[in-house]
C-alpha positions in Angstrom: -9.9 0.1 68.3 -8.9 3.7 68.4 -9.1 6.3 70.8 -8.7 9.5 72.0 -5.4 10.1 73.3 -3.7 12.9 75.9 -0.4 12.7 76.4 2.2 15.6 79.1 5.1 14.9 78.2 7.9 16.8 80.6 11.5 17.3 79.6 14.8 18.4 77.8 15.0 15.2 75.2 17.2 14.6 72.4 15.0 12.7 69.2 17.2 10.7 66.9 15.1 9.2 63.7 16.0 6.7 61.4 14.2 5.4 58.3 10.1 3.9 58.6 11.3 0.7 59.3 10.1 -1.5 62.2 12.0 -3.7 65.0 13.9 -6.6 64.4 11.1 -8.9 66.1 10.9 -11.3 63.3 14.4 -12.6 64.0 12.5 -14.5 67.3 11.9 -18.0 66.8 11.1 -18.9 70.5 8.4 -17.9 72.8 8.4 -17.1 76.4 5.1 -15.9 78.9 6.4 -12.5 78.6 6.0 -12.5 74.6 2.5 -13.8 75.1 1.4 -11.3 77.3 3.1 -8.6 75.4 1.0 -10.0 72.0 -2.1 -10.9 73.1 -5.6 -9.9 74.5 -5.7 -11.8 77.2 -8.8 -12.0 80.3 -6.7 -8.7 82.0 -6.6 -6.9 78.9 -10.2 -7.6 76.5 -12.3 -6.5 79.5 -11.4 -2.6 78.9 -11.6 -0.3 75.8 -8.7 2.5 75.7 -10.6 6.1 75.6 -8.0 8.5 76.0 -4.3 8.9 77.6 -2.8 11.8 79.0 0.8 11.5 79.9 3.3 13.9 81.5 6.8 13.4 80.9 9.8 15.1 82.5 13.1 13.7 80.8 16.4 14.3 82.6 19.3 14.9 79.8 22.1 14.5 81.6 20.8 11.7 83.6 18.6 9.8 81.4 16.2 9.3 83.4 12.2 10.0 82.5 9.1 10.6 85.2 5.6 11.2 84.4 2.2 10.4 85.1 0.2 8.8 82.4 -4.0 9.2 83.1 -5.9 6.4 81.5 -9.7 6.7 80.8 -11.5 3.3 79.4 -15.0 1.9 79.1 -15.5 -1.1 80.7 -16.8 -4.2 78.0 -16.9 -7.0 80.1 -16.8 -7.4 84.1 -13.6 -7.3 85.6 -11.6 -7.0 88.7 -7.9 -7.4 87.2 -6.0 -5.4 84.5 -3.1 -5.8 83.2 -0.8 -2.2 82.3 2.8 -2.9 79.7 5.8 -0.9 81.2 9.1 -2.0 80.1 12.5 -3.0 82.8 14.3 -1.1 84.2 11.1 1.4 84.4 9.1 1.6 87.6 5.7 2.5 88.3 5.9 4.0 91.6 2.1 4.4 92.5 -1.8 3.7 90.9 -4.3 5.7 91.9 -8.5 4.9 91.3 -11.4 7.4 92.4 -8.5 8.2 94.8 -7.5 5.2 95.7 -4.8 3.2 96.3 -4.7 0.3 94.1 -2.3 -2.5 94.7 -0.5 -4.4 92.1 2.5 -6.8 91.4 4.8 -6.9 88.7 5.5 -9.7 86.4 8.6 -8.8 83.6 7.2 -6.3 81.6 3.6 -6.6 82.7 1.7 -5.2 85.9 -1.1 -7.0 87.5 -3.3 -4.1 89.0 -6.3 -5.1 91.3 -9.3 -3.1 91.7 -11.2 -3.7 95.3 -14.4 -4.5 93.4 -15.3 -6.3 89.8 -16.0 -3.1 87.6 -19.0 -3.3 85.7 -19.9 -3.7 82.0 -20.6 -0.6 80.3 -19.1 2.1 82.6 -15.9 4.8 81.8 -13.2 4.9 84.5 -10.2 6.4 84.6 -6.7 5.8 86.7 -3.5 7.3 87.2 -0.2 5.7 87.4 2.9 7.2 88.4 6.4 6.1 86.9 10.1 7.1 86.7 13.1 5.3 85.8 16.3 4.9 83.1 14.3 4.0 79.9 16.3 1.8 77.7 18.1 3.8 75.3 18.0 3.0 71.7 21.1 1.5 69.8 20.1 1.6 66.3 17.0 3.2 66.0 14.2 2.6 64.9 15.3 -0.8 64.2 16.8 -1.5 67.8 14.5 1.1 69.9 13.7 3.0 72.9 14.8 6.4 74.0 17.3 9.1 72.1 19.4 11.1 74.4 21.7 12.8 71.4 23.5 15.9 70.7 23.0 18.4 67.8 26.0 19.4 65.9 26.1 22.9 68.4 26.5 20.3 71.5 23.0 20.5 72.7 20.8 18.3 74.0 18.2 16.9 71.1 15.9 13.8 72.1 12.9 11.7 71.0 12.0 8.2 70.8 11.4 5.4 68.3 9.7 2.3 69.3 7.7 0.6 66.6 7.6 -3.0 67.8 9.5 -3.0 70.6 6.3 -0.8 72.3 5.1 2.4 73.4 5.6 0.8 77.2 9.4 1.2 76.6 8.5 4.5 78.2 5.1 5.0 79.5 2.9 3.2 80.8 -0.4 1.8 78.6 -1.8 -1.0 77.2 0.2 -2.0 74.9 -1.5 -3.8 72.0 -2.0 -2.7 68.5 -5.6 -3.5 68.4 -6.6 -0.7 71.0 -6.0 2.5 70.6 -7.4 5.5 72.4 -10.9 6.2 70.7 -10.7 9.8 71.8 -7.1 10.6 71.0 -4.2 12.4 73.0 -3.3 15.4 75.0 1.2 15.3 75.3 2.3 17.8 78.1 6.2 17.8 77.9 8.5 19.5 80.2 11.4 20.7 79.3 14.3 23.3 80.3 13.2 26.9 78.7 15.9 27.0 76.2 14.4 23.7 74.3 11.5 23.7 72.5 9.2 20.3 72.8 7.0 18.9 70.1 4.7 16.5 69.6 1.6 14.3 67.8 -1.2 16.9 67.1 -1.6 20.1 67.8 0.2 22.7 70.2 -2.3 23.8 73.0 -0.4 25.8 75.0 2.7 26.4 76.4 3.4 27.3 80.3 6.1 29.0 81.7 7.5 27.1 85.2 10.4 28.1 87.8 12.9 27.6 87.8 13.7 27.7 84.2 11.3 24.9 82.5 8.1 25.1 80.1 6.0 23.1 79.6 4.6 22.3 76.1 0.8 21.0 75.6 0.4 19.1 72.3 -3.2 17.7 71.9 -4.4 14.6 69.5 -7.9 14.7 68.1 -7.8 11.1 66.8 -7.1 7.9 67.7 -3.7 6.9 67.7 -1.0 3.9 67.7 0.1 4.0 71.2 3.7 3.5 69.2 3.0 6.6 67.5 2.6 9.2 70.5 6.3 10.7 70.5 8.0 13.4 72.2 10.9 15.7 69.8 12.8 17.7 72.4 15.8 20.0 70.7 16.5 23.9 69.7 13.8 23.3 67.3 12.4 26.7 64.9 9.0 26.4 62.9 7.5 27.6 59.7 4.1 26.6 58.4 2.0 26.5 54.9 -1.7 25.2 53.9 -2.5 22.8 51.8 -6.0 23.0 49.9 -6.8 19.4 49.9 -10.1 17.3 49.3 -11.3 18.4 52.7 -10.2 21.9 52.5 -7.7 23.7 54.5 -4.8 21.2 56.3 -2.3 22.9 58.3 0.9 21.9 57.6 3.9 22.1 60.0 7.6 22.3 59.8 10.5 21.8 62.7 13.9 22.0 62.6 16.6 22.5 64.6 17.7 25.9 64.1 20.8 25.4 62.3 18.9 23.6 59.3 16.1 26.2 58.7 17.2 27.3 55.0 17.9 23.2 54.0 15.0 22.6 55.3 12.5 24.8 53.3 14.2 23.8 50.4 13.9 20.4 51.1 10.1 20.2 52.0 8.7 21.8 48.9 8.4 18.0 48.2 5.4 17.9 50.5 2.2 19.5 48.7 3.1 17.2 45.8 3.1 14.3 48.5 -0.3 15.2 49.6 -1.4 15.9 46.1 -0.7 12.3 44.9 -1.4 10.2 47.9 -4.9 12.2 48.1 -5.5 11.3 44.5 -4.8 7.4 45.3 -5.6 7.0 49.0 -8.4 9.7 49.6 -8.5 12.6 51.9 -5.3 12.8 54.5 -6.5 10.9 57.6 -6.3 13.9 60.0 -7.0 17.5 59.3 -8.2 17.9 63.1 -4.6 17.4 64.1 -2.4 18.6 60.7 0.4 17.6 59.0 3.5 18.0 60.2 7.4 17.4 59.5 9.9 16.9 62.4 13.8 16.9 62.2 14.6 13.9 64.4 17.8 12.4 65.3 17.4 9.1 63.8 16.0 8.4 59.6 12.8 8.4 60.2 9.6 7.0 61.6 6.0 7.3 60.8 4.9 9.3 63.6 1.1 10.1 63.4 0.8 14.0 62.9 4.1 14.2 63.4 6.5 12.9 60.8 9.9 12.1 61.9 12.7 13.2 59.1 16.3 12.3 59.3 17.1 12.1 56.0 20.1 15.1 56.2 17.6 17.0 53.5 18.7 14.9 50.5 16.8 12.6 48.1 16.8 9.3 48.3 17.2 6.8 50.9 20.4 8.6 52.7 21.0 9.9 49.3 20.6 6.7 47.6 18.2 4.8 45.0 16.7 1.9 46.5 16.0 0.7 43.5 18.9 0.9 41.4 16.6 3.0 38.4 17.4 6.3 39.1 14.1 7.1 39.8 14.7 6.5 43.7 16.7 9.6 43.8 14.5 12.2 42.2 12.6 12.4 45.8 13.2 12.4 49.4 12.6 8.8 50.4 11.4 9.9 54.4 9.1 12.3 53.0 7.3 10.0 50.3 7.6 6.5 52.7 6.8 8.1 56.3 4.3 10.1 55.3 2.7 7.3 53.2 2.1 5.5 56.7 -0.3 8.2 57.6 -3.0 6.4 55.1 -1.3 2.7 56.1 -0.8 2.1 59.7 -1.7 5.1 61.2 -5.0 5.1 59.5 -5.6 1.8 58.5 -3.9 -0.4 61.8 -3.3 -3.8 62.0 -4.4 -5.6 64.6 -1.6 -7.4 65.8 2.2 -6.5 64.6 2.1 -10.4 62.5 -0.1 -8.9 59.8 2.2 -5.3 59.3 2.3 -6.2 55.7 -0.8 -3.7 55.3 1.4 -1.1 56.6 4.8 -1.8 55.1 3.6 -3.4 51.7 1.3 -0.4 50.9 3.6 2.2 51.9 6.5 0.4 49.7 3.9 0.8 46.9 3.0 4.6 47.6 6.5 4.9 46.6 5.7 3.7 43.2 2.9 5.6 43.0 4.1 9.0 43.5 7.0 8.2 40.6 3.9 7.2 38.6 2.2 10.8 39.7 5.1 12.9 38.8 7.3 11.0 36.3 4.8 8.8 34.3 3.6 4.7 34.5 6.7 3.7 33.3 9.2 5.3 35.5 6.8 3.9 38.2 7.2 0.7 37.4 10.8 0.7 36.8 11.1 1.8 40.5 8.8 -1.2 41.9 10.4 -3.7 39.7 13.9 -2.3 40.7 13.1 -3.4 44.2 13.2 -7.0 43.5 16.4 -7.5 43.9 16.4 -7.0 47.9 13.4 -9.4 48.4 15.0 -12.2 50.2 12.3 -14.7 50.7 14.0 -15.7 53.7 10.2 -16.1 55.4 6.8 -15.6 55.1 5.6 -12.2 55.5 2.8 -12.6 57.6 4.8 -13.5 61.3 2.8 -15.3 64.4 0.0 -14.3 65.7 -0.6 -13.6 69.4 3.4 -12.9 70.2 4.0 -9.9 69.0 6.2 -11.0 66.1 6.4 -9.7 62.9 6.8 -11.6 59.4 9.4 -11.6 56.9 11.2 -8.1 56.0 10.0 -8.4 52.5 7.0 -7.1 53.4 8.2 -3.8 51.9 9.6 -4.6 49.0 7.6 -8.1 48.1 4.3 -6.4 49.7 4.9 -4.3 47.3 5.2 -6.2 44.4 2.3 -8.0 45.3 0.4 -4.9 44.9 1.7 -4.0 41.5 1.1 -7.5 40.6 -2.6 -7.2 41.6 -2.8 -3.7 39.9 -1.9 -5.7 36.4 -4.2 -8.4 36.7 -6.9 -6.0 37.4 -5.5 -4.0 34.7 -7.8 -1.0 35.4 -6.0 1.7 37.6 -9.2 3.7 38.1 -10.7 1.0 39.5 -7.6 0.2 41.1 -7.5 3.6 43.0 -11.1 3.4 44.1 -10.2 0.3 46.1 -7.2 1.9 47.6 -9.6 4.8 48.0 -12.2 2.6 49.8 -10.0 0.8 52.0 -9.1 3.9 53.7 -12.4 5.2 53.8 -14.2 1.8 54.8 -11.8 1.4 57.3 -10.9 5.4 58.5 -9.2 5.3 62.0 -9.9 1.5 62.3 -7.5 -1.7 63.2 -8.1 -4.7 61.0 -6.6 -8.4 59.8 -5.0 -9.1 56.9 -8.3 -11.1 56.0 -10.3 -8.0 55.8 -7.4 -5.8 53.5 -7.6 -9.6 51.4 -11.1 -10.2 51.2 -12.2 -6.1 50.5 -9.7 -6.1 47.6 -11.3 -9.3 45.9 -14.8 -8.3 46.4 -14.4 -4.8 44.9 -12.1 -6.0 42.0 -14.6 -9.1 41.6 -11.7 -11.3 41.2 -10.2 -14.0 43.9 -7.3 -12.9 45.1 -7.2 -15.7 47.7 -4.4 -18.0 46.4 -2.7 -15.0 45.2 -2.5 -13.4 48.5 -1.9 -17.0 50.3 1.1 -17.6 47.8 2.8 -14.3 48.7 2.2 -13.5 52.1 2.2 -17.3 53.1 4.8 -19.0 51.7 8.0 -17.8 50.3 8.0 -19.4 46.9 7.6 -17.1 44.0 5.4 -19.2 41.2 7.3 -20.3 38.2 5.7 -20.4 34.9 6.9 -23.2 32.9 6.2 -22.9 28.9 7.2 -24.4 26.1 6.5 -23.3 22.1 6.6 -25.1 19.0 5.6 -23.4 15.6 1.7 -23.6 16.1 1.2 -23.5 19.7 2.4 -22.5 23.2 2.0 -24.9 26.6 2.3 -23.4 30.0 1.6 -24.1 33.5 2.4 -22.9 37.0 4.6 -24.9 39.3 6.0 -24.0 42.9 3.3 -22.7 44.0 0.2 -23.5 46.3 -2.7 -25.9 45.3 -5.3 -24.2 43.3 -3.0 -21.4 42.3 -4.3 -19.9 39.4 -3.1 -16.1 37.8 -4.5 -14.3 34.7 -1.1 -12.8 33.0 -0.6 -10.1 30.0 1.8 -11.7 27.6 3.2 -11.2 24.4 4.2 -13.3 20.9 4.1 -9.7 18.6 1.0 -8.1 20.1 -0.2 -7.9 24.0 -3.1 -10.9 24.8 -3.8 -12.3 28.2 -3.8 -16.0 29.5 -4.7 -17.5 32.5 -2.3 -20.1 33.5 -2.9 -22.6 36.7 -1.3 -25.5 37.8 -2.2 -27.6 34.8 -0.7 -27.5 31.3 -2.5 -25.6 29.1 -2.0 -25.1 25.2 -2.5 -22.0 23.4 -2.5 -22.7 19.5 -1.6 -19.3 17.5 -2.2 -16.0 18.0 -5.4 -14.4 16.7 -3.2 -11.6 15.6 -1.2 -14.3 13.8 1.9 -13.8 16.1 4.9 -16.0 16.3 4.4 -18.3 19.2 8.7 -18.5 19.4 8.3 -14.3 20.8 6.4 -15.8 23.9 7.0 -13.5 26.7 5.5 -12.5 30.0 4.6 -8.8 30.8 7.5 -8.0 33.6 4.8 -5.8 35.7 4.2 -9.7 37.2 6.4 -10.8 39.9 7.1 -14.6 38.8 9.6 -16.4 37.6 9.4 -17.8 34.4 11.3 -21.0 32.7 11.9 -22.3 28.8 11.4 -26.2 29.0 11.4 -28.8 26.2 
């Protein structure tokens, strides 16, 4: 679920971004305790409903070393007298405090055991405070290898953040860490840091206090529920510009950091940004969170998908790093961090999965809202050019759903074959209005909700009023791509599907002279000629379908 989050966050940070892309977790093919209470809702964890957080934070630069206080309001949904809080090794929580109380509670890897004196009852709101401080492990690669950013800009200052997709919000703070709770009532981030940094964060800036000697504090609040991955401190020699955007629900505030140094790149740059929210407002509905803006934030690493708070990297070029992912062209006439990251704020920051196995919803649809704004600004065609351009880097190595309950995720292709998948369904319904009104819906039927996979797959076949079942259990399930055998003679064609699940069935445009449509399944099937009187020998599929096809005799 998600809630209302308050977050202090206190320090002098360095934030290095790299591009939306999420831990290498699916690389785990073994599974300890620790991975199971990391992934799971176990009898410490389903008792209790996340409200809000507020977390302080005080980051030490030159030490690397965090403390803070995170505050954690929940309402009680079933009778408990243990609960179990996420904070990563080496970090320490150093004290847990309950209507002033004391509250013992014993470690066990990355999870604590806290007890309560007294089973807490069904249906009431409490709140406790924990203490920590510690070295926070320090990202390597980020965001793919996580934690926290103690950089330098290219002036020799301090510039910090974190990324943590995956690997967990408890990397730092401490929280429960599962993707199916998030705080209902969203997030207050206080942030301490020397007075000659500027801190940002998720939301909006409250206030900002002056302390001695020689710190400030920033106060960044969050109106809606949020990914406890999501809630990140930016901590550099950051300047600010803004702009509105008149969108579908009026007036959205929209935000801009940089470091100093960048300010005249940067403006260039992000003119990109009201045609963003133009097209993804068109497909997707109404941004997710006017109450909290829009905002952009140089970070040290490529970028991340930070709620409210966008993390760019991208050295103010198009492309991915400057390069076309897709080997069209098309990849380079945008910024890739701009279009992608922000994308997530419809898929995965809106719309959440559950549990990390089914991030497909997130990574597939916000490949495809790549395709989509080429479509917007360059036309159908140079859209799909760009989606069928990414083909070439799906592996099909694994499925892309991963293992429930573990915190593992599925196959990378859940970018590039997710979205694939999409344009594939988008053809077979071969109706984009329609098509955008069930992109439209699933945002708004499920607006700052978590979800499975089974209720993205089941909402997409009852609103297109086609069964999408095998189709979704072939790609996201297995990792064979179906093959459509066919064979012609002078009258007639014969087809059928092969490699591919029992039952599998697809409706596919094809072409002799002039577009018709089959529907091929696992059976062989003959077609005699053409009503248009066609030559069967020009058989071809429609290449907006991501299959294989093969000539037999």
């Amino acid at each position: 679920m998600k809630k209302y989050l308050i977050v202090s966050v206190a320090a002098c940070l360095v934030f290095s971004c790299t591009p939306g892309v999420s831990q290498p977790l699916n690389q785990k093919t073994q599974f300890s305790r620790q991975d199971s209470l990391r992934g799971s809702l176990n009898a410490e964890r389903d008792g209790w409903d996340v409200d809000f957080y507020t977390i302080d934070v005080t980051p030490d630069y030159l030490n690397r070393t965090i403390e803070g206080r995170t505050v954690i309001g929940f309402k009680i949904t079933k009778p408990f007298s243990v609960m179990q809080l996420d904070l990563q090794e080496p970090m320490e929580i150093t004290s847990i405090s309950w209507r002033k109380k004391k509250l013992n509670y014993k470690r066990e890897g990355n999870a604590w055991h806290v007890q309560f004196p007294e089973q807490l009852k069904n249906g009431r709101k409490e709140t406790i405070v924990v203490f920590f401080s510690g070295k926070p492990r320090v990202a390597v690669r980020p965001p793919w290898d996580g934690g926290w950013i103690f950089q330098k800009d290219n002036l020799g200052r301090p510039w910090m953040s974190v990324a943590c997709q995956g690997l967990g919000a408890s990397v730092w703070y401490p929280c429960k860490d599962h993707q199916s709770d998030e705080p209902d009532h969203g997030a207050t981030i206080n942030i301490t840091v020397p007075d000659t940094l500027v801190a940002v964060a998720n939301g909006k800036l409250t206030s900002k206090k002056s302390n001695s000697p020689g710190t400030i504090t920033y106060r960044w609040t969050v109106a809606n529920p949020i990914n406890n991955y999501n809630i990140i401190p930016y901590i550099g020699k950051y300047v600010h510009w803004e702009e509105t955007f008149v969108g579908e629900k009026g007036k959205l505030n929209c935000d801009y950091w940089v470091l100093d140094y960048e300010l005249e790149k940067a403006k260039e740059q992000f003119k990109q940004v009201p045609k963003m929210l133009k097209s993804f407002e068109y497909w997707f509905g109404p941004y997710p969170f006017y109450e909290d803006g829009y905002k952009l934030v140089q970070s040290p690493h490529l970028g991340m998908e930070h709620q409210s708070a966008v993390a760019y990297g991208n050295g103010f070029q198009n492309g991915y790093r400057g390069r076309d992912l897709s080997g069209t062209g098309w990849g380079t006439k945008w910024d890739f961090i701009i279009i992608h990251e922000s994308g997530h704020e419809w898929f995965a920051n809106n719309i959440t999965t559950n549990d990390i196995a089914d991030m497909w919803v997130h990574e597939g649809f916000t490949n495809y809202s790549e395709t989509l704004f080429t479509t917007s600004e360059f036309g159908a065609e140079a859209g799909n050019d760009y989606v069928i351009g990414t083909r070439k880097l799906i592996r099909n190595d694994m499925p892309i759903i991963g293992q429930y309950g573990v915190n593992k995720e599925g196959s990378g292709d859940m970018y590039y074959k997710g979205g694939n998948l999409l344009h594939t369904i988008r053809n077979i319904i071969n109706d984009d209005e329609k098509f955008r009104q069930i992109l439209r819906g699933l945002n708004k039927t499920f607006y700052h909700k978590t979800v499975t996979t089974k209720q993205v797959e089941d909402y997409i076949s009852k609103e297109s009023r086609k069964d999408f079942s095998k189709l979704f259990d072939q790609y996201l399930r297995t990792t064979k791509i179906p093959v459509l055998e066919y064979r012609v003679n002078e009258r007639t064609v014969s087809f059928r599907f092969t490699n591919c699940v029992d039952g599998f069935s697809m409706p596919l445009k094809v072409t002799t002279d002039k577009e018709s449509w089959i529907t091929a399944t696992t059976e062989w099937q003959e077609t005699a000629r053409f009503a248009d009187g066609s030559d069967p020998k020009n058989f071809k599929v429609d290449r907006n379908f991501y299959i294989n096809t093969k000539k037999v005799d």
